[in-house]
ROSE-4610 file (N, C-alpha, C; in Angstrom, 1 decimal, always signed):
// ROSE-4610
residu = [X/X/X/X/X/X/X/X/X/X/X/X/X/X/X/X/X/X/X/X/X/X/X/X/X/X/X/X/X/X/X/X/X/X/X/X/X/X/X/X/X/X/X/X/X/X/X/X/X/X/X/X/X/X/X/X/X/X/X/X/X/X/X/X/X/X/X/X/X/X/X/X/X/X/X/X/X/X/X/X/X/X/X/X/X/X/X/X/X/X/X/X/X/X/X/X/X/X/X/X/X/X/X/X/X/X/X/X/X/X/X/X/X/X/X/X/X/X/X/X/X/X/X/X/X/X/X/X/X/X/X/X/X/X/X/X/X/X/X/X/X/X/X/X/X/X/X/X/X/X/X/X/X/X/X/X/X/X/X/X/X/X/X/X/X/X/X/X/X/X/X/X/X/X/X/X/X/X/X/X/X/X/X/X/X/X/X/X/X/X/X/X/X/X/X/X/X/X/X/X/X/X/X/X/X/X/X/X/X/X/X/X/X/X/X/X/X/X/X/X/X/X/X/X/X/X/X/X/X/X/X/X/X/X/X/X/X/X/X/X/X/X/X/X/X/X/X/X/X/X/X/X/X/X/X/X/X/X/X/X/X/X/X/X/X/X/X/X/X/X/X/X/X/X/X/X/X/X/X/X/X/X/X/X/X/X/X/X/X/X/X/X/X/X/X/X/X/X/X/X/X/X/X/X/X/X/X/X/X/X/X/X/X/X/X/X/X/X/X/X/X/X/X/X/X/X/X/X/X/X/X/X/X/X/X/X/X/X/X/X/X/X/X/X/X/X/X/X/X/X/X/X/X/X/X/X/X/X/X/X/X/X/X/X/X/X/X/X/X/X/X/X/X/X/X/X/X/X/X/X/X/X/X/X/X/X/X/X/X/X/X/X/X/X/X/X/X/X/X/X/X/X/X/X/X/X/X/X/X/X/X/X/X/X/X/X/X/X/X/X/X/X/X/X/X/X/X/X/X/X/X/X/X/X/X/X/X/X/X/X/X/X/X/X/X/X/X/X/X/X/X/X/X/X/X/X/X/X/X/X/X/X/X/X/X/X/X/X/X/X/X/X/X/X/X/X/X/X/X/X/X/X/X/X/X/X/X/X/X/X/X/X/X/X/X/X/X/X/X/X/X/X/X/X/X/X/X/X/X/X/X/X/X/X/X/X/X/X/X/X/X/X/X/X/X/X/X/X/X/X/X/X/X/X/X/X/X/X/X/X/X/X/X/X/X/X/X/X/X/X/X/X/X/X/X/X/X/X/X/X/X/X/X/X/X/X/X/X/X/X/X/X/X/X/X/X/X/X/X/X/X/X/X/X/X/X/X/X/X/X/X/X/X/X/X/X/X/X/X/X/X/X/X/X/X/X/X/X/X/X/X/X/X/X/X/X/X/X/X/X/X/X/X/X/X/X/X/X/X/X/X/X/X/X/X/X/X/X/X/X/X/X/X/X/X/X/X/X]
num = [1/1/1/2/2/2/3/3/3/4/4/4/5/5/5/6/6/6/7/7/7/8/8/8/9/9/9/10/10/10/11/11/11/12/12/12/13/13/13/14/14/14/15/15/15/16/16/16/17/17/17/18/18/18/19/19/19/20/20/20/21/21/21/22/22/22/23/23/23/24/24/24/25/25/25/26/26/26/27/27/27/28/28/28/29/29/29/30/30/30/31/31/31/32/32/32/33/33/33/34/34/34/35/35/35/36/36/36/37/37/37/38/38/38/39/39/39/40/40/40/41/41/41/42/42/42/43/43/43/44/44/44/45/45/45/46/46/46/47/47/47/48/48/48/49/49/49/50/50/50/51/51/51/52/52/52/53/53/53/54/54/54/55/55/55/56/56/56/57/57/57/58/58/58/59/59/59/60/60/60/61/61/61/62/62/62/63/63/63/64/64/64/65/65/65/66/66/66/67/67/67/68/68/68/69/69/69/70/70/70/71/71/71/72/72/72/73/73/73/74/74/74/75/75/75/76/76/76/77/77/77/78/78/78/79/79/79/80/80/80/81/81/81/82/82/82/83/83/83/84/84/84/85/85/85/86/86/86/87/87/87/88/88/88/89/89/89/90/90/90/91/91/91/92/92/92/93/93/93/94/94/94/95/95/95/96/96/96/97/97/97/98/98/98/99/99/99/100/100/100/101/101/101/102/102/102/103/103/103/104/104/104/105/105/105/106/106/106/107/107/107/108/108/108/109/109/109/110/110/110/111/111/111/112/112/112/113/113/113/114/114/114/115/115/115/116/116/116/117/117/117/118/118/118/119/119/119/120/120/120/121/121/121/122/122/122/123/123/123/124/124/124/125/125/125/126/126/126/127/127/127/128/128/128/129/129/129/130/130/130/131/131/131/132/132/132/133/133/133/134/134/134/135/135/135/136/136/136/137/137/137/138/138/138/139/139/139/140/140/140/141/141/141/142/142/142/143/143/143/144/144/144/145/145/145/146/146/146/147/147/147/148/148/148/149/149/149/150/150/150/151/151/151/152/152/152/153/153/153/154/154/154/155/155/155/156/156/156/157/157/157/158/158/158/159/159/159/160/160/160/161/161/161/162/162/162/163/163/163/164/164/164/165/165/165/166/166/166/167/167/167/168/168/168/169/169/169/170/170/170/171/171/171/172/172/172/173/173/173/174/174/174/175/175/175/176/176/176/177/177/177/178/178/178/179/179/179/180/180/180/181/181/181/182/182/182/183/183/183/184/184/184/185/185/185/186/186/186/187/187/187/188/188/188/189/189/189/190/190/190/191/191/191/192/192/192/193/193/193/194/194/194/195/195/195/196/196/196/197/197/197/198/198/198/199/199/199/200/200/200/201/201/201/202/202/202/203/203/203/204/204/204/205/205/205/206/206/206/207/207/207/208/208/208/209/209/209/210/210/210/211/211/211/212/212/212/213/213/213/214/214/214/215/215/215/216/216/216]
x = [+158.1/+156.8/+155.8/+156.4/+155.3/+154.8/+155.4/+155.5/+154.7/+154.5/+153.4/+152.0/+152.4/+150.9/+149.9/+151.3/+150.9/+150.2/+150.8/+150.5/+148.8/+148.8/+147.3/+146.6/+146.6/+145.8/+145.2/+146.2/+146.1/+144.8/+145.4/+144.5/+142.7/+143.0/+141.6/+140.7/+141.7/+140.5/+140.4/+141.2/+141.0/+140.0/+139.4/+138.5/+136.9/+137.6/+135.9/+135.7/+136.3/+135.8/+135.4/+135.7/+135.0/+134.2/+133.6/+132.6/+131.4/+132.1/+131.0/+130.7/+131.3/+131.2/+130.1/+130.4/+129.7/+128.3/+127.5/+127.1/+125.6/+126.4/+125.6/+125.1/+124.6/+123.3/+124.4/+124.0/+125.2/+123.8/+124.7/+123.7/+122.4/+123.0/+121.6/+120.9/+120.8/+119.8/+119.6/+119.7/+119.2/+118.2/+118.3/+117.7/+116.2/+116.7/+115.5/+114.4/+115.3/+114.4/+113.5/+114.0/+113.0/+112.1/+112.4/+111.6/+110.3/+110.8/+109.3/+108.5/+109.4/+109.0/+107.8/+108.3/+107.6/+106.2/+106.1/+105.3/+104.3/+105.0/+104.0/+103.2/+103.8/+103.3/+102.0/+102.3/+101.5/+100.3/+100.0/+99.1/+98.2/+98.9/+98.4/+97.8/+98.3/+97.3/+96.3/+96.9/+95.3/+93.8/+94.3/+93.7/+93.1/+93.6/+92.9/+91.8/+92.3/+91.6/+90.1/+90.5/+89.1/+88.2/+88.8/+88.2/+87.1/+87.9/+86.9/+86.3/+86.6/+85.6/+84.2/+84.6/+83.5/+82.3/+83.5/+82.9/+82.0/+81.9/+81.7/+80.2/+80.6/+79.3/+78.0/+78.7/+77.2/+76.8/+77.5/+76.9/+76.1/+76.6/+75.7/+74.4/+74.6/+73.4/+72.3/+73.2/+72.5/+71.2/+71.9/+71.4/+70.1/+70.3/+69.3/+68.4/+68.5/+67.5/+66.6/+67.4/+66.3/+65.4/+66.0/+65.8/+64.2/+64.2/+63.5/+62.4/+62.6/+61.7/+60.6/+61.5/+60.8/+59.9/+60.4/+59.3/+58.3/+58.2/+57.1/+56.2/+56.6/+55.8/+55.1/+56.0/+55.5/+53.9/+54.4/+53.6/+52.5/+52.2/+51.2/+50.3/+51.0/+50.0/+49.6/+50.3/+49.7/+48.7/+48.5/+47.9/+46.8/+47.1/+45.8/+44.7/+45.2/+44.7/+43.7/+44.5/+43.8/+42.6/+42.2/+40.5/+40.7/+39.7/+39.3/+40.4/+40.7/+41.8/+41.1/+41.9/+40.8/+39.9/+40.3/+39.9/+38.4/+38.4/+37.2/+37.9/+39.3/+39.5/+39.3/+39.4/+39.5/+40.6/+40.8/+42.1/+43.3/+43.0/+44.2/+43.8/+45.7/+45.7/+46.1/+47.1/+47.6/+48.4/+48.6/+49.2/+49.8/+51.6/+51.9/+52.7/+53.8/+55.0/+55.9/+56.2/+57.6/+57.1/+55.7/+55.3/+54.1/+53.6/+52.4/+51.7/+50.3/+50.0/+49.1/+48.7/+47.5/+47.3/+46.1/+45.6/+45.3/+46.4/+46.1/+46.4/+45.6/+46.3/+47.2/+48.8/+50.2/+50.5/+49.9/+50.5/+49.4/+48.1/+47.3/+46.7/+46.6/+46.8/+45.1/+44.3/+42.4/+42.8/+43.9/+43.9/+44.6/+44.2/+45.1/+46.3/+47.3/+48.6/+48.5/+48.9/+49.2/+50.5/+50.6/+51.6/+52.1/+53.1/+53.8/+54.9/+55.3/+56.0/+56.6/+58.1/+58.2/+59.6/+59.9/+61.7/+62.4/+63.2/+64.3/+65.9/+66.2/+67.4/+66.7/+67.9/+68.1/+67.8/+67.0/+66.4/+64.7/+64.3/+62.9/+62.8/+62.2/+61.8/+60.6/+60.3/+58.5/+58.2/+57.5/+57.2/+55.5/+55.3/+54.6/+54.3/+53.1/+52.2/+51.2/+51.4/+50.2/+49.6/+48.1/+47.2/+47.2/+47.2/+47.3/+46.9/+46.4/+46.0/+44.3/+43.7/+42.5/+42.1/+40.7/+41.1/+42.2/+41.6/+42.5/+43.4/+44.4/+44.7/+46.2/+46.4/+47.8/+49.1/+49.6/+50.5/+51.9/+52.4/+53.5/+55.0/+54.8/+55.8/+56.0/+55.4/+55.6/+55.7/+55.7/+56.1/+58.0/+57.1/+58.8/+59.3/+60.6/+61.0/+62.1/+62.1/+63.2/+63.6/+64.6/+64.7/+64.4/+63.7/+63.4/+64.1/+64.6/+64.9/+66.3/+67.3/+68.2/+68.6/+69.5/+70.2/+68.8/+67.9/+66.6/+67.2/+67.1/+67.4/+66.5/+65.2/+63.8/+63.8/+63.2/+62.6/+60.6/+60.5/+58.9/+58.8/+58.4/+57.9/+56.5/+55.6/+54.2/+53.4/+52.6/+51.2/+50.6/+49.1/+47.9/+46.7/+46.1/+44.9/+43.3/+42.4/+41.3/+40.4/+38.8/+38.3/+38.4/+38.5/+38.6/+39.5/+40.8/+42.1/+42.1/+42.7/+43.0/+44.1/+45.0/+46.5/+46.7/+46.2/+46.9/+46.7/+45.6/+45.3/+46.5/+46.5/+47.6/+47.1/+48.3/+48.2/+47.0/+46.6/+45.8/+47.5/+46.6/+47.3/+47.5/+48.4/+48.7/+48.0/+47.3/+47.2/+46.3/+46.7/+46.6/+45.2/+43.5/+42.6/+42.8/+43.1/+42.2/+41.5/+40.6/+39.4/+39.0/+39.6/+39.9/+40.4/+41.3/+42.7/+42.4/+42.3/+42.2/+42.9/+43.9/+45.2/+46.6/+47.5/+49.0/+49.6/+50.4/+51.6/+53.2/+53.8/+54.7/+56.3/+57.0/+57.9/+59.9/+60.4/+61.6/+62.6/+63.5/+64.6/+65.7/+66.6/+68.0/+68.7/+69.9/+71.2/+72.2/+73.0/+74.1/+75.2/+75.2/+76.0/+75.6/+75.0/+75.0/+75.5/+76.8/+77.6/+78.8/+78.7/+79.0/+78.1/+78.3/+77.2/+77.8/+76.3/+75.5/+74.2/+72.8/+71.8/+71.0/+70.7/+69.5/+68.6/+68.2/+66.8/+65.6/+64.4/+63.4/+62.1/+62.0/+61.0/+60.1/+58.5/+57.3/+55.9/+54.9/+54.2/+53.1/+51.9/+50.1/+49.8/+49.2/+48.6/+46.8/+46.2/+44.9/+44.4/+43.5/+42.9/+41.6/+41.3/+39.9/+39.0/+39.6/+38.2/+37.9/+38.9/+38.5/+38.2/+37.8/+37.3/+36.6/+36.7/+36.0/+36.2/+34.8/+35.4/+36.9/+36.7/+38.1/+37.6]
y = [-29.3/-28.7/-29.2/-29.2/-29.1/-31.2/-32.1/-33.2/-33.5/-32.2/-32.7/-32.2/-31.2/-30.5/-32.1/-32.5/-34.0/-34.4/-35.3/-36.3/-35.9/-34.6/-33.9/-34.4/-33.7/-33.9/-35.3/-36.0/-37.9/-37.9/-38.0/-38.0/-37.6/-36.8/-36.1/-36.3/-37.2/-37.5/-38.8/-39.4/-40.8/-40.9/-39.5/-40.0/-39.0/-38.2/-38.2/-39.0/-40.0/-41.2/-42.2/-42.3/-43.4/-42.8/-41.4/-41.2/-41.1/-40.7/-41.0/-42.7/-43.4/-44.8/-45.1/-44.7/-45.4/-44.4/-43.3/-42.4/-43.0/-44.3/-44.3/-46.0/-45.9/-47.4/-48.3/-49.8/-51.1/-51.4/-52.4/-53.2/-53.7/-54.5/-55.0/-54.1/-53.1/-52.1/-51.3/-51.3/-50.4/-51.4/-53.1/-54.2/-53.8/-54.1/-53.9/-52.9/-51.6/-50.9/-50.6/-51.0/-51.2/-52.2/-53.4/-54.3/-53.4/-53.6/-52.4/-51.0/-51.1/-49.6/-50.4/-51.5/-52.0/-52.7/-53.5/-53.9/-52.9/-51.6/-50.4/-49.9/-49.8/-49.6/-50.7/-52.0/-52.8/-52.7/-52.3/-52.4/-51.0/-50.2/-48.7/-49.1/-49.4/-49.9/-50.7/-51.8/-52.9/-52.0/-51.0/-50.4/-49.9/-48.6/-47.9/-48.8/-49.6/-50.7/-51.2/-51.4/-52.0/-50.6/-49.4/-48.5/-48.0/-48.2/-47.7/-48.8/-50.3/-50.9/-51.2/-51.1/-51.1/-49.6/-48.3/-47.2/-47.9/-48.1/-48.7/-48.9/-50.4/-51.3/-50.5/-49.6/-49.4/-48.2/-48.0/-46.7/-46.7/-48.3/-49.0/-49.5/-49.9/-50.5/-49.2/-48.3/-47.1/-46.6/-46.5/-46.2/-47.6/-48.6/-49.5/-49.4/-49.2/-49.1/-47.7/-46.8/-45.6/-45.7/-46.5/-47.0/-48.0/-48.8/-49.6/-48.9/-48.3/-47.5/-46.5/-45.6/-44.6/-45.8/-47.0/-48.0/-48.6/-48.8/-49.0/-47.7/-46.8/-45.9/-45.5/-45.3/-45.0/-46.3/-47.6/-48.1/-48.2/-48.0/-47.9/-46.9/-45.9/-44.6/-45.0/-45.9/-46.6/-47.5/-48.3/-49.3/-48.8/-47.8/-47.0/-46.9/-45.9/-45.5/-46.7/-47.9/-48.8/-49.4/-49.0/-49.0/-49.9/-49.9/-50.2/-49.7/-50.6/-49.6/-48.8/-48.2/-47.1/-47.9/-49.3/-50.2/-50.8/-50.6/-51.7/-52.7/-53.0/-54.3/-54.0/-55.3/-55.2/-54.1/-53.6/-53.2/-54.1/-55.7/-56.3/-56.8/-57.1/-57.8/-59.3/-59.2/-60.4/-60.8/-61.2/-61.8/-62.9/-63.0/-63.8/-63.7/-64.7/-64.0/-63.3/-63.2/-62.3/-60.9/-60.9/-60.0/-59.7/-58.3/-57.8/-56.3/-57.1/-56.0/-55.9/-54.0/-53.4/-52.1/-51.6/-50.3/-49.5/-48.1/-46.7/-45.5/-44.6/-43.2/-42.7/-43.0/-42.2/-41.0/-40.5/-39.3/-37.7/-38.2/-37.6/-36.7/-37.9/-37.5/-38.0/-38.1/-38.8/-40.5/-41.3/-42.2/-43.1/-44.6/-45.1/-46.3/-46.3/-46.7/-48.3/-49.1/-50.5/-50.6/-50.7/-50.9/-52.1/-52.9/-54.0/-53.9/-54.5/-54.5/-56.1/-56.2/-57.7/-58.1/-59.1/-59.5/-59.7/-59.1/-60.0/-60.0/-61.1/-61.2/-61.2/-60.0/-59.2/-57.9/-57.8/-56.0/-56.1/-55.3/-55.2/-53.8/-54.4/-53.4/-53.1/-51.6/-51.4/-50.8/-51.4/-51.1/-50.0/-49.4/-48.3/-48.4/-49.1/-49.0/-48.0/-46.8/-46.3/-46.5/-46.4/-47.0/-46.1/-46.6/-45.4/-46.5/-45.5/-45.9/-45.8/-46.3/-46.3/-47.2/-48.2/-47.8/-48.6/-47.6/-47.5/-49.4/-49.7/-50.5/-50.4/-51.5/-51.5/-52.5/-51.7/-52.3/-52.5/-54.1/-54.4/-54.2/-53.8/-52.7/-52.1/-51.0/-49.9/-49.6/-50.8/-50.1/-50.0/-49.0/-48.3/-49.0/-49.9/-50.3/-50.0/-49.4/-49.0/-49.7/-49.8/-50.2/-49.7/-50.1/-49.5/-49.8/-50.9/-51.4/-52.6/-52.6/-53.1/-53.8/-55.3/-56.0/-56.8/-57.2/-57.8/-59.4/-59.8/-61.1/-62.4/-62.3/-63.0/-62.6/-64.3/-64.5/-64.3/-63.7/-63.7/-62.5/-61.4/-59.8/-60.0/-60.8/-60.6/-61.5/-61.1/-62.1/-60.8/-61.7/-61.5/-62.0/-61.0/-61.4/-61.2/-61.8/-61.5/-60.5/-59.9/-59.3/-59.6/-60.9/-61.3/-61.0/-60.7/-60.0/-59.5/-59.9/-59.0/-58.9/-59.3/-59.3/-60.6/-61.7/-63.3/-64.2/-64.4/-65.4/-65.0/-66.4/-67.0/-66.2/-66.6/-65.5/-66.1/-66.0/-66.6/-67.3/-69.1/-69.8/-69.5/-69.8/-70.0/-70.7/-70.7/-69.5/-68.8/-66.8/-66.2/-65.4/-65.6/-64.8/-63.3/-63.1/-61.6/-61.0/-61.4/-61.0/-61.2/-61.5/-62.0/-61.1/-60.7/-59.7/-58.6/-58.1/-56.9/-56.1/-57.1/-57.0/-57.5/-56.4/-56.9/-56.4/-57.4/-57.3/-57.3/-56.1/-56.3/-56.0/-57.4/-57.4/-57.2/-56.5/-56.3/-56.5/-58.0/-58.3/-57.6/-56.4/-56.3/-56.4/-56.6/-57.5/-57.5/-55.9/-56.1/-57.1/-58.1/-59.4/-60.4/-61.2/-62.3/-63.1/-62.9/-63.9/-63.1/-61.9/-61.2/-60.3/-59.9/-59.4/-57.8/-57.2/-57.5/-58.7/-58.8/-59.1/-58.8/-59.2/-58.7/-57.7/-57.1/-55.9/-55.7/-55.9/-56.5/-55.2/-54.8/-53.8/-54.5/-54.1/-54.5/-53.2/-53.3/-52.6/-53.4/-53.1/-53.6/-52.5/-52.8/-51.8/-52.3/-51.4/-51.6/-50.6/-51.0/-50.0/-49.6/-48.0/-47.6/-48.2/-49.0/-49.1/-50.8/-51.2/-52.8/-53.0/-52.4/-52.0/-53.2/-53.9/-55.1/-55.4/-55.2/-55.5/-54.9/-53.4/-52.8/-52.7]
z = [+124.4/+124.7/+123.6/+122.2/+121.5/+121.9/+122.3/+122.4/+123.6/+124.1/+125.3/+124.6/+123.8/+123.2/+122.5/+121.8/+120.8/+121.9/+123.1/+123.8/+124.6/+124.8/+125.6/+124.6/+123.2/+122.4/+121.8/+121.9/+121.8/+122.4/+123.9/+125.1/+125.2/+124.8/+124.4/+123.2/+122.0/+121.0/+121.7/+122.1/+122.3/+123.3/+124.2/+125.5/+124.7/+123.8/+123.1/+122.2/+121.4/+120.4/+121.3/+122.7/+123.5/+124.2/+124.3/+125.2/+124.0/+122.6/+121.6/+121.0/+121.4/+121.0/+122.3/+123.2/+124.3/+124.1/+123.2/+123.1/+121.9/+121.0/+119.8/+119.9/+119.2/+119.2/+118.5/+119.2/+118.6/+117.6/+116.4/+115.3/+116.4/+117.4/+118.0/+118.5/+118.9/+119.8/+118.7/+117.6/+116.1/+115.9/+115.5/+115.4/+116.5/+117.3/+118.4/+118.6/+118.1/+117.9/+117.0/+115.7/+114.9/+114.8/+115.2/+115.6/+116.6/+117.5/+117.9/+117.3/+116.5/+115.7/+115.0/+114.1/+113.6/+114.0/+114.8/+116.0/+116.2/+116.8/+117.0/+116.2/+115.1/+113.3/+113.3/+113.4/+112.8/+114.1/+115.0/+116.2/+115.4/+115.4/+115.0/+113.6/+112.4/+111.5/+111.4/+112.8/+113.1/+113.7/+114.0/+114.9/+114.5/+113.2/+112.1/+111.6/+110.7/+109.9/+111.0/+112.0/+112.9/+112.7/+112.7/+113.6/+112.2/+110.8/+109.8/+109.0/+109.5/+108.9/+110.0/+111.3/+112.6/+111.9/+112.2/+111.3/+110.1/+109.1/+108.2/+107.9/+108.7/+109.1/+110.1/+111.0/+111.7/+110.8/+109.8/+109.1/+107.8/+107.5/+106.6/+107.2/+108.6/+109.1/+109.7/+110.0/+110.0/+108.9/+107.6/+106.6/+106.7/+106.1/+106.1/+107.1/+108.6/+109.6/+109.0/+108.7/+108.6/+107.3/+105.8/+104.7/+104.8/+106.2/+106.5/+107.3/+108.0/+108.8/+107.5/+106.8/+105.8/+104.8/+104.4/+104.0/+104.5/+105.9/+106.2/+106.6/+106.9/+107.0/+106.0/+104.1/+103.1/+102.9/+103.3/+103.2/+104.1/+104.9/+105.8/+105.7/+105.4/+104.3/+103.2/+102.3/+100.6/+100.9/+101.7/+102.4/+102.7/+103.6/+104.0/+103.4/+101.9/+101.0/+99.9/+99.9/+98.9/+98.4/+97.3/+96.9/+95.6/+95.2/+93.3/+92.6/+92.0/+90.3/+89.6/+89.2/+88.2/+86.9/+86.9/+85.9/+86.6/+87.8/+88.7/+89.4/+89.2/+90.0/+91.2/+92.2/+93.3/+94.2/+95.3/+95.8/+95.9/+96.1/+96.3/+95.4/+94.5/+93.5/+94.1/+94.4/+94.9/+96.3/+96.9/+98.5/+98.7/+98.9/+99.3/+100.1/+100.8/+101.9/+101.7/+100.0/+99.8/+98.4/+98.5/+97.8/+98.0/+97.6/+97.6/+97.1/+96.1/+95.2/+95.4/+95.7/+95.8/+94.6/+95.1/+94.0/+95.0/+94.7/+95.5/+94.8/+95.2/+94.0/+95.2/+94.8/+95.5/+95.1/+94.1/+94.0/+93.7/+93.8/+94.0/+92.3/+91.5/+90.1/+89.6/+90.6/+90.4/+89.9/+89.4/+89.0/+90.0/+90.4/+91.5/+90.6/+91.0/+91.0/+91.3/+90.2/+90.7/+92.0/+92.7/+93.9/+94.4/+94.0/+94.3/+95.4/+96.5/+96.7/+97.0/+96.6/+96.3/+96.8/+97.3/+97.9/+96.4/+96.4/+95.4/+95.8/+96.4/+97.3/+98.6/+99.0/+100.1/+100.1/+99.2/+99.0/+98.6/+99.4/+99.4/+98.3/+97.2/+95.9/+95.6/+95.2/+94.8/+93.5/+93.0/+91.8/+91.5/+90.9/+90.7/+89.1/+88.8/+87.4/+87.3/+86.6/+86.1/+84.8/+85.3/+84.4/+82.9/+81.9/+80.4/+79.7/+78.6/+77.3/+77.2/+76.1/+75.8/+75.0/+76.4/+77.6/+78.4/+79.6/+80.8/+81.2/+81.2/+81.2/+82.5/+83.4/+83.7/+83.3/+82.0/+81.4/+82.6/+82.8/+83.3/+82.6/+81.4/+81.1/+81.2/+81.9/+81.7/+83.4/+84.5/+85.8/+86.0/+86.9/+87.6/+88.7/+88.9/+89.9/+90.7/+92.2/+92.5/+94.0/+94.3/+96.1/+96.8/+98.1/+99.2/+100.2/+100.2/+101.8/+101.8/+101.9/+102.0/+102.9/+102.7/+103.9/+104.6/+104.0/+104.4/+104.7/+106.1/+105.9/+105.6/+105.3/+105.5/+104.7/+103.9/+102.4/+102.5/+104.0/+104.3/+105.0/+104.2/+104.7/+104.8/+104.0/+104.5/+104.9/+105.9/+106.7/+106.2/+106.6/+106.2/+107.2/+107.8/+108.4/+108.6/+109.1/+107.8/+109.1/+109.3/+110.0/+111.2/+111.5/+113.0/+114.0/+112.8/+113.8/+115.0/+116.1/+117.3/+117.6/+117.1/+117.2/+117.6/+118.1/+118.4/+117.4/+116.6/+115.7/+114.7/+113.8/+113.6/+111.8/+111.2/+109.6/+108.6/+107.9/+106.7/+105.9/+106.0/+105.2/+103.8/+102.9/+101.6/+101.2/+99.5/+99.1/+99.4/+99.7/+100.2/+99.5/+99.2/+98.7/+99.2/+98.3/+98.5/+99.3/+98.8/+99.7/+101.0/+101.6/+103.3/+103.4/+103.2/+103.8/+104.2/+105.4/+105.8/+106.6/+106.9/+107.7/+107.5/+106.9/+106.1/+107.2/+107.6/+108.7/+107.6/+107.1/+107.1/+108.0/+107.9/+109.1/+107.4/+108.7/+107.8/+108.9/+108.7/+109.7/+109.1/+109.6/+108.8/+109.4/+108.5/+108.9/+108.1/+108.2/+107.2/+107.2/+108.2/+107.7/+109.1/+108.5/+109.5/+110.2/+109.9/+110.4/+111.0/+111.4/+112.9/+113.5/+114.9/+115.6/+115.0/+115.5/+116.4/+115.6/+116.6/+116.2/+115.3/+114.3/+113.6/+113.9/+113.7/+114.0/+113.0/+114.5/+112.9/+113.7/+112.1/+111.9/+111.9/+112.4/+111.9/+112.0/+111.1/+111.1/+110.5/+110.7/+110.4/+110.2/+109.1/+108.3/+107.6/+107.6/+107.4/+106.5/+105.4/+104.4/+105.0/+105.0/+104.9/+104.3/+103.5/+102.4/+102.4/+103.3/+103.7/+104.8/+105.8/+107.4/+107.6/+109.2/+109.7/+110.5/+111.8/+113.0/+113.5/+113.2/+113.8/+115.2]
């Protein structure tokens, strides 16, 4: 008896070690599957990676569009404003395609503000001189420079047009007088990388001073 007990028992590990052998993964199908594991892994991190540098970019470009917009608008109201310096100069100091300086009071202090705005790079920057001392003088040391406008692709933000303007005639050639000028077109292409899409996007705005009026 007990010699059959042995021989059942045989029986019985020998048919669960082969229903558990037939039960578990060979080297190759362990192989395989991590190969796909891995595969899957590497799809899912490409994926990520696209999703927060795509994220990224339009949030940078985001920023710059609205960056660009709040500057021409600041400027179109400084523009507006532009008269005599508090010294007697003219309102415009100077005009060319990648810069431009007028006289306006910005902050509403009775005295008007030297007002530059000028490319350097890819960033449109403005500078703010108040006039001090005795007398009244505008020392270029003493202006404040900060950025306005980022990712600027164009080395030419300004035209210039004189009373006749109707919107078609062509810009006042270089070099740019003063005293003609009664119409500043500034245009701002951005483009946080040019060398993938999307397209460029270009801001523009005309602006005109009260106090240079002609043939409006």
């Amino acid at each position: 008896m007990w010699h059959s007990y042995t021989t059942k028992w045989e029986t019985i590990s020998a048919r669960f070690a082969q229903r558990s052998k037939g039960a578990g993964f060979t080297v190759v199908e362990l192989m395989i599957a991590m190969a796909v594991l891995f595969a899957v892994g590497m799809v899912v991190a490409a994926f990520v990676s696209s999703t927060v540098r795509t994220s990224g970019f339009f949030s940078r470009r985001a920023a710059a569009l609205q960056d660009g917009r709040r500057t021409l608008e600041a400027f179109g109201r400084e523009f507006r404003e532009a008269a005599a310096s508090s010294i007697g100069s003219y309102p415009i100091e100077a005009a060319s395609a990648s810069s431009f300086t007028f006289f306006a009071d910005v902050d509403a202090d009775s005295f008007r503000e030297r007002i530059r705005y000028f490319l350097d790079g890819t960033t449109l920057k403005k500078g703010i001189t108040k006039p001090s001392g005795t007398p009244l003088a505008y020392n270029p040391a003493t202006e404040s420079v900060q950025p306005v406008a980022a990712h600027v692709a164009t080395t030419t933000s300004f035209a210039y047009f004189d009373g006749s303007y109707t919107g078609t005639q062509p810009p006042i050639v270089a070099p740019v007088d003063p005293v003609r000028v009664r119409y500043v077109v500034m245009t701002l292409v951005i483009d946080d990388n040019p060398d993938v899409p999307p397209d460029p996007v270009v801001l523009r705005l005309t602006a005109t001073s009260r106090n240079l009026k002609s043939n409006l």
